[in-house]
mmCIF file as Biopython writes it, N, C-alpha, C and O atoms, coordinates in Angstrom:
data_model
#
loop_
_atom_site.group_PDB
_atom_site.id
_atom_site.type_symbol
_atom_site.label_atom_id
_atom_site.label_alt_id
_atom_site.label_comp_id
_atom_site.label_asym_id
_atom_site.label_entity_id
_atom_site.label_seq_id
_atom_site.pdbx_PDB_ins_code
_atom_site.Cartn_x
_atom_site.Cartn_y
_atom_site.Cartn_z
_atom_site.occupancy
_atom_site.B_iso_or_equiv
_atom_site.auth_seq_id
_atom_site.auth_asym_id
_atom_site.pdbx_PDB_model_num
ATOM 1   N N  . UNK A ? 1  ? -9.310  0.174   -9.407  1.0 0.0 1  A 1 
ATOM 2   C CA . UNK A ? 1  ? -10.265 -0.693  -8.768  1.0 0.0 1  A 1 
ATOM 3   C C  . UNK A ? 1  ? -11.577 0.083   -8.608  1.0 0.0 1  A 1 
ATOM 4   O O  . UNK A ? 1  ? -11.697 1.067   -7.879  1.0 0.0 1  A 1 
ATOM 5   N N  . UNK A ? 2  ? -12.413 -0.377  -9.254  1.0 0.0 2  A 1 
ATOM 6   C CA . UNK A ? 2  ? -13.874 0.831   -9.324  1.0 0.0 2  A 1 
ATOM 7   C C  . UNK A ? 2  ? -14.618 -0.022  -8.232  1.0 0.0 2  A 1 
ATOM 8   O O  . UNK A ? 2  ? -14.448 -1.215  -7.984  1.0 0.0 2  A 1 
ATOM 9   N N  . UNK A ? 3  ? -15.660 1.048   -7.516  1.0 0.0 3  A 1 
ATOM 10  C CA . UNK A ? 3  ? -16.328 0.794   -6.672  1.0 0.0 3  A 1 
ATOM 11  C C  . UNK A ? 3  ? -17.805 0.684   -7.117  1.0 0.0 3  A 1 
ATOM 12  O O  . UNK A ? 3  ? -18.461 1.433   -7.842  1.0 0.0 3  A 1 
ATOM 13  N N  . UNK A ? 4  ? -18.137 -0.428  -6.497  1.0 0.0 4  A 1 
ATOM 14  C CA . UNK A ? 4  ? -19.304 -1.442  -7.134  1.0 0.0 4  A 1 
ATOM 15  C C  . UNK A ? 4  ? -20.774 -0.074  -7.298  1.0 0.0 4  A 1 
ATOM 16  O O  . UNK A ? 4  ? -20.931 0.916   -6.584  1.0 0.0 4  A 1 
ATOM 17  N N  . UNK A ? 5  ? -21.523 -0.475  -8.332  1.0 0.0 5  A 1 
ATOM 18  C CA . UNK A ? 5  ? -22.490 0.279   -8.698  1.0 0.0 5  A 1 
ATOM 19  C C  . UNK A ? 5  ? -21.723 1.454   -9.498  1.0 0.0 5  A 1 
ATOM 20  O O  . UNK A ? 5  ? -22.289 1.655   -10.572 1.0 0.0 5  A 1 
ATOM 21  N N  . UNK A ? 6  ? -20.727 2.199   -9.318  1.0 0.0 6  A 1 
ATOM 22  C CA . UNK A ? 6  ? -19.999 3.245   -10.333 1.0 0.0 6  A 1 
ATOM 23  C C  . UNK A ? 6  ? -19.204 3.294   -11.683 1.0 0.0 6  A 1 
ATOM 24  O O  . UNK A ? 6  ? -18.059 2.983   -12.010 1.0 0.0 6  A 1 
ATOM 25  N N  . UNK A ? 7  ? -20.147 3.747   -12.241 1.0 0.0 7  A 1 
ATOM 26  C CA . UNK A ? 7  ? -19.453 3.404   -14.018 1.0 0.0 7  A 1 
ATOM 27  C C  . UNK A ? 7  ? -18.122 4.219   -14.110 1.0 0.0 7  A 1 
ATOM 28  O O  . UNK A ? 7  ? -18.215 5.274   -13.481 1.0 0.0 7  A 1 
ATOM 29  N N  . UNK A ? 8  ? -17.048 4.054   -14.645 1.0 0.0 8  A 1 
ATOM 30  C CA . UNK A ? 8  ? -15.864 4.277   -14.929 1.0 0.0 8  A 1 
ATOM 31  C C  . UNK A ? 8  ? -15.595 4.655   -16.197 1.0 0.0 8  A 1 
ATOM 32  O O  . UNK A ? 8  ? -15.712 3.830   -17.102 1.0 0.0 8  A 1 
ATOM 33  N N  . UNK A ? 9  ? -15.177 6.011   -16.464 1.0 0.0 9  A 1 
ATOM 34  C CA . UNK A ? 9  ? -15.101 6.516   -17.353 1.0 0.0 9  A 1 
ATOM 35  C C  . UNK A ? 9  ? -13.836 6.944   -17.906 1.0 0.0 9  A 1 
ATOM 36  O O  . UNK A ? 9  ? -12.919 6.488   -17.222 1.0 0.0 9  A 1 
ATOM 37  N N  . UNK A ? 10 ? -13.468 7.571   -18.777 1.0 0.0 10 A 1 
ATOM 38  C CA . UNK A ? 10 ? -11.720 7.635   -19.238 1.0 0.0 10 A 1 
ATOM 39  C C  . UNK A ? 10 ? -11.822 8.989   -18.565 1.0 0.0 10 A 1 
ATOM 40  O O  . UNK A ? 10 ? -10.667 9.415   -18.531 1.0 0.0 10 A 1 
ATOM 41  N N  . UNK A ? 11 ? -12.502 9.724   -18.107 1.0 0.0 11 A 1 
ATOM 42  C CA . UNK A ? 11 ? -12.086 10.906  -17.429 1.0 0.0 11 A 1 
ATOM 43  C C  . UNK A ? 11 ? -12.018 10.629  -15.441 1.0 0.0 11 A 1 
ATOM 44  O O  . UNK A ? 11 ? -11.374 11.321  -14.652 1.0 0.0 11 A 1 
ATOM 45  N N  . UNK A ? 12 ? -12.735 9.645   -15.165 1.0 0.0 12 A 1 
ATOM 46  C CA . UNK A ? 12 ? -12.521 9.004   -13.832 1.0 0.0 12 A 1 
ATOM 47  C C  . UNK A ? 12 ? -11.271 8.647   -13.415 1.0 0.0 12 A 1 
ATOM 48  O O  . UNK A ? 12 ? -10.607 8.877   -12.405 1.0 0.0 12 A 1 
ATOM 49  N N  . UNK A ? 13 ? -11.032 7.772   -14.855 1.0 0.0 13 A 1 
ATOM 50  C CA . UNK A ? 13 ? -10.272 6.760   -15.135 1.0 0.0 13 A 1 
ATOM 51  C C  . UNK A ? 13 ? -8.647  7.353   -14.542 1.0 0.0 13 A 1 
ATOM 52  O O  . UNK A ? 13 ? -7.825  6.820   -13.796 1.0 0.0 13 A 1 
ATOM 53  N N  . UNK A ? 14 ? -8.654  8.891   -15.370 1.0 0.0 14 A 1 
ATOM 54  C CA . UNK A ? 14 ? -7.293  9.745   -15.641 1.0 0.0 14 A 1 
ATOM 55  C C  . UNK A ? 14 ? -6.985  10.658  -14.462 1.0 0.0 14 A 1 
ATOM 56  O O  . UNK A ? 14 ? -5.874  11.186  -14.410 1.0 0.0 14 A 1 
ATOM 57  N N  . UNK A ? 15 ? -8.050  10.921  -13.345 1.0 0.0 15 A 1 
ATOM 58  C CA . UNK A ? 15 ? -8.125  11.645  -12.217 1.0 0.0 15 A 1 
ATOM 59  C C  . UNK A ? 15 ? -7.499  10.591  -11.296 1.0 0.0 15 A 1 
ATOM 60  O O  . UNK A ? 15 ? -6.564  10.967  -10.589 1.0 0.0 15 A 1 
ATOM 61  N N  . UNK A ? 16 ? -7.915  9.281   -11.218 1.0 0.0 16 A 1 
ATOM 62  C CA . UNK A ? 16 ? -7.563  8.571   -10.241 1.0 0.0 16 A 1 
ATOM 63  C C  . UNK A ? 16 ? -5.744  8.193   -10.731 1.0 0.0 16 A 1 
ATOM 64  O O  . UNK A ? 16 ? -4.827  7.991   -9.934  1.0 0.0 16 A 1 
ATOM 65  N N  . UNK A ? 17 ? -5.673  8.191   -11.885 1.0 0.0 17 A 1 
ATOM 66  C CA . UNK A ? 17 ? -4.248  7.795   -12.090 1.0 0.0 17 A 1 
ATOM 67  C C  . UNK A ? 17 ? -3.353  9.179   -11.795 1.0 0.0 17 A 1 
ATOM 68  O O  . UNK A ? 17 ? -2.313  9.053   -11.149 1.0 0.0 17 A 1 
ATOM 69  N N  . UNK A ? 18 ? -3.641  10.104  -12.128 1.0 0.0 18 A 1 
ATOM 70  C CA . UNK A ? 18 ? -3.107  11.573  -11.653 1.0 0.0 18 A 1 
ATOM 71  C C  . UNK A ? 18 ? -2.972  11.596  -10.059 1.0 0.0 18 A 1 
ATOM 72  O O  . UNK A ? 18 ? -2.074  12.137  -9.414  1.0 0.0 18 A 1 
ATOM 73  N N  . UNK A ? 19 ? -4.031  10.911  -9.596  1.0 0.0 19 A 1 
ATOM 74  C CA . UNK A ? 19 ? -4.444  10.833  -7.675  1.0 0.0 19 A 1 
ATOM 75  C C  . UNK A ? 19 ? -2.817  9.954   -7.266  1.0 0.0 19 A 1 
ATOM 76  O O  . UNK A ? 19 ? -1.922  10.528  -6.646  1.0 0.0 19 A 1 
ATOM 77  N N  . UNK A ? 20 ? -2.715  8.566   -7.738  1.0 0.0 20 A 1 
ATOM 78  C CA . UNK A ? 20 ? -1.858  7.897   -7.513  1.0 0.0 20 A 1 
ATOM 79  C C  . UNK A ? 20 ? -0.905  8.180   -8.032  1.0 0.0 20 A 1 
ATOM 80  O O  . UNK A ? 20 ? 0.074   7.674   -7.483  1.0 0.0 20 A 1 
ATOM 81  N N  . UNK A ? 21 ? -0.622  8.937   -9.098  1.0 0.0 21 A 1 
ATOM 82  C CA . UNK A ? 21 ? 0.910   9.501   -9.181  1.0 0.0 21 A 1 
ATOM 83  C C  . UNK A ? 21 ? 1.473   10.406  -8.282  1.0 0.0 21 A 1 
ATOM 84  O O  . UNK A ? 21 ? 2.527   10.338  -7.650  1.0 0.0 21 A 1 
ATOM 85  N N  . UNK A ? 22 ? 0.629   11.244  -8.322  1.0 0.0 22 A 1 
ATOM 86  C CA . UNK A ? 22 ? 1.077   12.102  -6.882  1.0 0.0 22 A 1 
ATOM 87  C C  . UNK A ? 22 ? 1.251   11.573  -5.548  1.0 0.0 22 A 1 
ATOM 88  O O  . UNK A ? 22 ? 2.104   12.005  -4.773  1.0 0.0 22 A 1 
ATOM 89  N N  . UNK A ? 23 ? 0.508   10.710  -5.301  1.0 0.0 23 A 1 
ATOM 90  C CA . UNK A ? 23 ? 0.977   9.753   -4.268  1.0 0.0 23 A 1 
ATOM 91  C C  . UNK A ? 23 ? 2.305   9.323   -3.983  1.0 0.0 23 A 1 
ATOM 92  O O  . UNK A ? 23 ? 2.965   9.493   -2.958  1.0 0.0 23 A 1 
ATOM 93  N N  . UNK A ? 24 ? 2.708   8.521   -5.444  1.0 0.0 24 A 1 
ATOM 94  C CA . UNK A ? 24 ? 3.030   8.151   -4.893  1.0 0.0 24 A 1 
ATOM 95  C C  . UNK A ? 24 ? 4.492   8.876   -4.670  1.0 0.0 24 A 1 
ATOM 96  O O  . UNK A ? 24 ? 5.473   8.198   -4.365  1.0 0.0 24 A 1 
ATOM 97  N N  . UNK A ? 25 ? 4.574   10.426  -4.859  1.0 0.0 25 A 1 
ATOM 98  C CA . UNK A ? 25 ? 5.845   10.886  -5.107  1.0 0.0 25 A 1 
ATOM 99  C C  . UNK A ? 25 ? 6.171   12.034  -3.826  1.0 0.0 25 A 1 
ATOM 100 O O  . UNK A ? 25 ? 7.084   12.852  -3.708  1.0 0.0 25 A 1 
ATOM 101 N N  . UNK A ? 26 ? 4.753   11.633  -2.749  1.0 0.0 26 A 1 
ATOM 102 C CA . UNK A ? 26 ? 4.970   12.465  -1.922  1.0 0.0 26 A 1 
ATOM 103 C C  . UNK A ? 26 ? 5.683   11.857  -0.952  1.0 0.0 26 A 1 
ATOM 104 O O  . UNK A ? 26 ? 5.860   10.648  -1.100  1.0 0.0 26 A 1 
ATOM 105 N N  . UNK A ? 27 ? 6.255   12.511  0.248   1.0 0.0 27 A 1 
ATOM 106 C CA . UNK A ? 27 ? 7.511   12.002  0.679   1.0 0.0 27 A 1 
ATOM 107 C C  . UNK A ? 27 ? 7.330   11.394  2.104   1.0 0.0 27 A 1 
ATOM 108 O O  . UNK A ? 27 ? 7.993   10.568  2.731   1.0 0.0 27 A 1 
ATOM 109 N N  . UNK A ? 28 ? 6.020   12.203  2.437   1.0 0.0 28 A 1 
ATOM 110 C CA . UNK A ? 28 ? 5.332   11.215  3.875   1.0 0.0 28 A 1 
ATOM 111 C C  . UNK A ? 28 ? 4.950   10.123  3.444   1.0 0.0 28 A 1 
ATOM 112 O O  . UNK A ? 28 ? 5.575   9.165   3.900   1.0 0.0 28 A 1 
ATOM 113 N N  . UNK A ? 29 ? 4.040   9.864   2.631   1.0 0.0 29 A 1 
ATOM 114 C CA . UNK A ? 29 ? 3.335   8.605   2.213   1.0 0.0 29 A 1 
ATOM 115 C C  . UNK A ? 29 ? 4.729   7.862   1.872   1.0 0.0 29 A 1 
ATOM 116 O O  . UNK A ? 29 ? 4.744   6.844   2.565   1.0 0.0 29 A 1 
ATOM 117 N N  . UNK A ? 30 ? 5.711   7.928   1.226   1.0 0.0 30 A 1 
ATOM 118 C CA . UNK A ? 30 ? 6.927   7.252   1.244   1.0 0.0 30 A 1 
ATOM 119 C C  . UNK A ? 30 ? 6.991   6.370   2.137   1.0 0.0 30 A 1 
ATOM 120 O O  . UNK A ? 30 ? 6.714   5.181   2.294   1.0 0.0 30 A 1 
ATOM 121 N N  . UNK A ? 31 ? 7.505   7.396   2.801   1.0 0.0 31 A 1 
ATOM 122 C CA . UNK A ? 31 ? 8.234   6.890   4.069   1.0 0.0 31 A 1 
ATOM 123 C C  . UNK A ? 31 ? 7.059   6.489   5.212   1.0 0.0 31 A 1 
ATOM 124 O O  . UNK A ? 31 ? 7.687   5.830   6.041   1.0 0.0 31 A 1 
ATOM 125 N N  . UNK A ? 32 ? 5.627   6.573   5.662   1.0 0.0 32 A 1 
ATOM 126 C CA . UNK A ? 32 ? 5.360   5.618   6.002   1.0 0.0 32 A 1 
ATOM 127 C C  . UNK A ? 32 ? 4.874   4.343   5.418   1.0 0.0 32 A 1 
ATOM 128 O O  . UNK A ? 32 ? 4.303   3.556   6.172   1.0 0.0 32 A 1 
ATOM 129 N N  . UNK A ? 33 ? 5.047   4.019   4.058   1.0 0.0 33 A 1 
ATOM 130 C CA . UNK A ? 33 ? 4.781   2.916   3.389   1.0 0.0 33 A 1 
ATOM 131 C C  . UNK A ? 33 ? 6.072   1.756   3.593   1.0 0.0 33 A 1 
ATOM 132 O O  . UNK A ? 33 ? 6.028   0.527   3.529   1.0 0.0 33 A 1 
ATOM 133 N N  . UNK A ? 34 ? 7.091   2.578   3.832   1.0 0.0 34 A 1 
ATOM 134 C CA . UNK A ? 34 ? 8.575   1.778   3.623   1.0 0.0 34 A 1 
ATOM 135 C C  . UNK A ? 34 ? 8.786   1.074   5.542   1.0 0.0 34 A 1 
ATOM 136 O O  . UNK A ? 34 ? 9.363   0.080   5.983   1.0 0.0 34 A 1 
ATOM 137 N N  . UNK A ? 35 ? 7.871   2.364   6.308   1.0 0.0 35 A 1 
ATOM 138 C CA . UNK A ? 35 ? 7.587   1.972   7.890   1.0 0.0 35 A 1 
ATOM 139 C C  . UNK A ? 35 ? 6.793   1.010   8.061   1.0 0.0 35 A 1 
ATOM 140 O O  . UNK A ? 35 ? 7.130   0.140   8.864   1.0 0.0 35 A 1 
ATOM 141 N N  . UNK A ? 36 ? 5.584   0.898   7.395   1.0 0.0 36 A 1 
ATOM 142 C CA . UNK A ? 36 ? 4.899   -0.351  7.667   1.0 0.0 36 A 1 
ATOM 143 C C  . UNK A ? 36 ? 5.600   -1.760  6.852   1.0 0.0 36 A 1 
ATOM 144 O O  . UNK A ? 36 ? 5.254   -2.879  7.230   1.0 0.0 36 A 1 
ATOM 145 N N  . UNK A ? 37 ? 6.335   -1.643  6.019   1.0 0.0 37 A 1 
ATOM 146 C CA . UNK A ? 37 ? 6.619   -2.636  5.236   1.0 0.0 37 A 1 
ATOM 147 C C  . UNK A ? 37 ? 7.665   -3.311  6.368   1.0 0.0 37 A 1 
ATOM 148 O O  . UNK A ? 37 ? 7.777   -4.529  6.506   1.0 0.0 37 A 1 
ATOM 149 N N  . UNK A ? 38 ? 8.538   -2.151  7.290   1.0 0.0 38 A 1 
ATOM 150 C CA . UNK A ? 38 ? 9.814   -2.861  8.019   1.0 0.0 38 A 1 
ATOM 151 C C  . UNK A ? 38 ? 8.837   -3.314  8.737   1.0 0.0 38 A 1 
ATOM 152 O O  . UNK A ? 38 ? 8.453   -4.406  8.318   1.0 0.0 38 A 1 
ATOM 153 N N  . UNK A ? 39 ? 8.261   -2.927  9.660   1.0 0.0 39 A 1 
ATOM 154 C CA . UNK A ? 39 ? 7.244   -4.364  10.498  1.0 0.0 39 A 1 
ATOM 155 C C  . UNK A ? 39 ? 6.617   -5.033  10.154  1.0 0.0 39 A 1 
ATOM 156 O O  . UNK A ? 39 ? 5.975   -5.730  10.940  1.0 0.0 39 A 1 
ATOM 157 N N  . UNK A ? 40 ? 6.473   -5.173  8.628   1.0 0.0 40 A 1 
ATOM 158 C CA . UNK A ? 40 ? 5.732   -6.365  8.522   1.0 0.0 40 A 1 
ATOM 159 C C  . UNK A ? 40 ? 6.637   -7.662  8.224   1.0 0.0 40 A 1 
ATOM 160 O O  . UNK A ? 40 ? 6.249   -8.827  8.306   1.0 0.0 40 A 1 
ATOM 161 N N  . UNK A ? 41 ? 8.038   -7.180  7.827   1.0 0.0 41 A 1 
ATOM 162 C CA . UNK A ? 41 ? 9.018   -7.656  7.977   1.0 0.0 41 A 1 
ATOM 163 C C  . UNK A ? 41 ? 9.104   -8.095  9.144   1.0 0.0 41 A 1 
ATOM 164 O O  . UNK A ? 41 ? 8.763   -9.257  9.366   1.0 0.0 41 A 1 
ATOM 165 N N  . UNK A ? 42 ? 9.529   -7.360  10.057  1.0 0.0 42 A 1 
ATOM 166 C CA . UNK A ? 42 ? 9.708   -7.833  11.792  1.0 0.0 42 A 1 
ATOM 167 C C  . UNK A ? 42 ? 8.679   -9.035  12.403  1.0 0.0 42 A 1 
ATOM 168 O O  . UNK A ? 42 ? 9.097   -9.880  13.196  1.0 0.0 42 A 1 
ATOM 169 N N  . UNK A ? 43 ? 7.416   -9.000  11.974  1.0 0.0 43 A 1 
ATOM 170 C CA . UNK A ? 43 ? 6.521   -9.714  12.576  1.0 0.0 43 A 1 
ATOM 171 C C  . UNK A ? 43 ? 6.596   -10.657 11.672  1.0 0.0 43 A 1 
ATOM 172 O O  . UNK A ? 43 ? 6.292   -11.738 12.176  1.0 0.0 43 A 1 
ATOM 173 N N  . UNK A ? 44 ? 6.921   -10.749 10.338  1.0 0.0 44 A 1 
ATOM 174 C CA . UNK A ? 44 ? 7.065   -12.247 10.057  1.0 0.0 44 A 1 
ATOM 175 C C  . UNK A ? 44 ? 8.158   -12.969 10.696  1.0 0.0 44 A 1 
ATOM 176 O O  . UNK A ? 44 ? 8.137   -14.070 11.246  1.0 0.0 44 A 1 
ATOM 177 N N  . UNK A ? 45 ? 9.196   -12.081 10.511  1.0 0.0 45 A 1 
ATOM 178 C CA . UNK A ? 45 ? 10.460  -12.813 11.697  1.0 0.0 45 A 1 
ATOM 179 C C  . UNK A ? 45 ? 10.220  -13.343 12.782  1.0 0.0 45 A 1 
ATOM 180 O O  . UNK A ? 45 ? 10.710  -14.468 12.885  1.0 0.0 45 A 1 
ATOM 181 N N  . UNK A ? 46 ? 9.610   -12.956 13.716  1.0 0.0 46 A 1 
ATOM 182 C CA . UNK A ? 46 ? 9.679   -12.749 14.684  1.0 0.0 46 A 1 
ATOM 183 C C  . UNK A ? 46 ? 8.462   -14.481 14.970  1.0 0.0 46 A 1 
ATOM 184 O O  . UNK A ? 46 ? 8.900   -15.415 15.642  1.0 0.0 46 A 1 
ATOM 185 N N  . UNK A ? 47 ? 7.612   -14.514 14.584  1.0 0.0 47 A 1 
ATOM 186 C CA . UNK A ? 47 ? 6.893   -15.844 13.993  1.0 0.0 47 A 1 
ATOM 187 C C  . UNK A ? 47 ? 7.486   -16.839 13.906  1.0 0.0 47 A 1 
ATOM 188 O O  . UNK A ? 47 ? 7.420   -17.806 14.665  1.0 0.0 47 A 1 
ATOM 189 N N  . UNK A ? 48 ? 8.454   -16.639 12.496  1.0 0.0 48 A 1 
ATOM 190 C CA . UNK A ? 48 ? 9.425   -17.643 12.337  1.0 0.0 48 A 1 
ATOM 191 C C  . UNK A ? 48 ? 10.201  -18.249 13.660  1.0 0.0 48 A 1 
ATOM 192 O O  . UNK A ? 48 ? 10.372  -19.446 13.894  1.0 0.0 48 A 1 
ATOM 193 N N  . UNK A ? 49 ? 10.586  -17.250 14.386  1.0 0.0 49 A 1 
ATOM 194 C CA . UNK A ? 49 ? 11.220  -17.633 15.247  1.0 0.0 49 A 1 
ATOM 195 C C  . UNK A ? 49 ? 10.593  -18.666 16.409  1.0 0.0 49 A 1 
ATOM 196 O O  . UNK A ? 49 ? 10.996  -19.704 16.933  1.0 0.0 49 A 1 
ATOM 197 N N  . UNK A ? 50 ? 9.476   -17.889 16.526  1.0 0.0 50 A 1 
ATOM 198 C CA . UNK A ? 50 ? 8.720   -18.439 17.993  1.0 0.0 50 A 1 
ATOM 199 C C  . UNK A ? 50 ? 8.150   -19.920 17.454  1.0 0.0 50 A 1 
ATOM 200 O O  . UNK A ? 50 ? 7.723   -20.851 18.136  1.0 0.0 50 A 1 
ATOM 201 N N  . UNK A ? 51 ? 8.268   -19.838 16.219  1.0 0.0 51 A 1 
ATOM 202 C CA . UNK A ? 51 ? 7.643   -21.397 15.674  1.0 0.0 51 A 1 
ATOM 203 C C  . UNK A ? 51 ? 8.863   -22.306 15.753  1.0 0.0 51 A 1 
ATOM 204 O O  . UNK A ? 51 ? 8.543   -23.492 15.833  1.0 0.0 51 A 1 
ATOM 205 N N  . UNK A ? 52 ? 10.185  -22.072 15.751  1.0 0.0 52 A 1 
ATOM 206 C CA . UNK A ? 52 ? 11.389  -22.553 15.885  1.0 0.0 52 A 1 
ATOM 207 C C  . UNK A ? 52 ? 11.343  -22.851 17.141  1.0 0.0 52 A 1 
ATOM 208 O O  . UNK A ? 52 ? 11.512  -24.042 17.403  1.0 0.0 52 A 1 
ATOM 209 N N  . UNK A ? 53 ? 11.127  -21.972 18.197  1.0 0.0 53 A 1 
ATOM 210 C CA . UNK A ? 53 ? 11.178  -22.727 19.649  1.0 0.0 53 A 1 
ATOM 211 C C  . UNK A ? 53 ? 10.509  -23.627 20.396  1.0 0.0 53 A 1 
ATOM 212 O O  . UNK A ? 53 ? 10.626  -24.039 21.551  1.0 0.0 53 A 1 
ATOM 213 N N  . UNK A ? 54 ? 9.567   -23.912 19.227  1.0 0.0 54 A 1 
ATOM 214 C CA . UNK A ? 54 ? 8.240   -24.858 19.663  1.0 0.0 54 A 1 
ATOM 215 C C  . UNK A ? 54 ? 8.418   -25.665 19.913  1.0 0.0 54 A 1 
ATOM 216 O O  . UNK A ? 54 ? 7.508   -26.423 20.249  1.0 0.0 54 A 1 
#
């Protein structure tokens, strides 16, 4: 996703994909990605529900 006004180049291009591989193999970023995902889980539930008691 390039940021407006910045030309994108195949050497930009290969830093940022190198950036996000490493990402995504590190083990904090993991695991709080898999943490925000369970509450976002929870709070849709939790919605569902309160719209059920309406």
């Amino acid at each position: 996703m390039p940021e407006p006004g910045v030309e994108v180049n195949d050497e930009i291009k290969e830093r940022r994909d190198r950036w996000v591989e490493n990402l995504e193999k590190d083990f904090y970023i993991n695991e709080a990605v898999n943490v925000l995902g369970d509450l976002n889980l929870n709070l849709e539930a939790s919605k569902k529900v309160a719209q059920n008691k309406k």
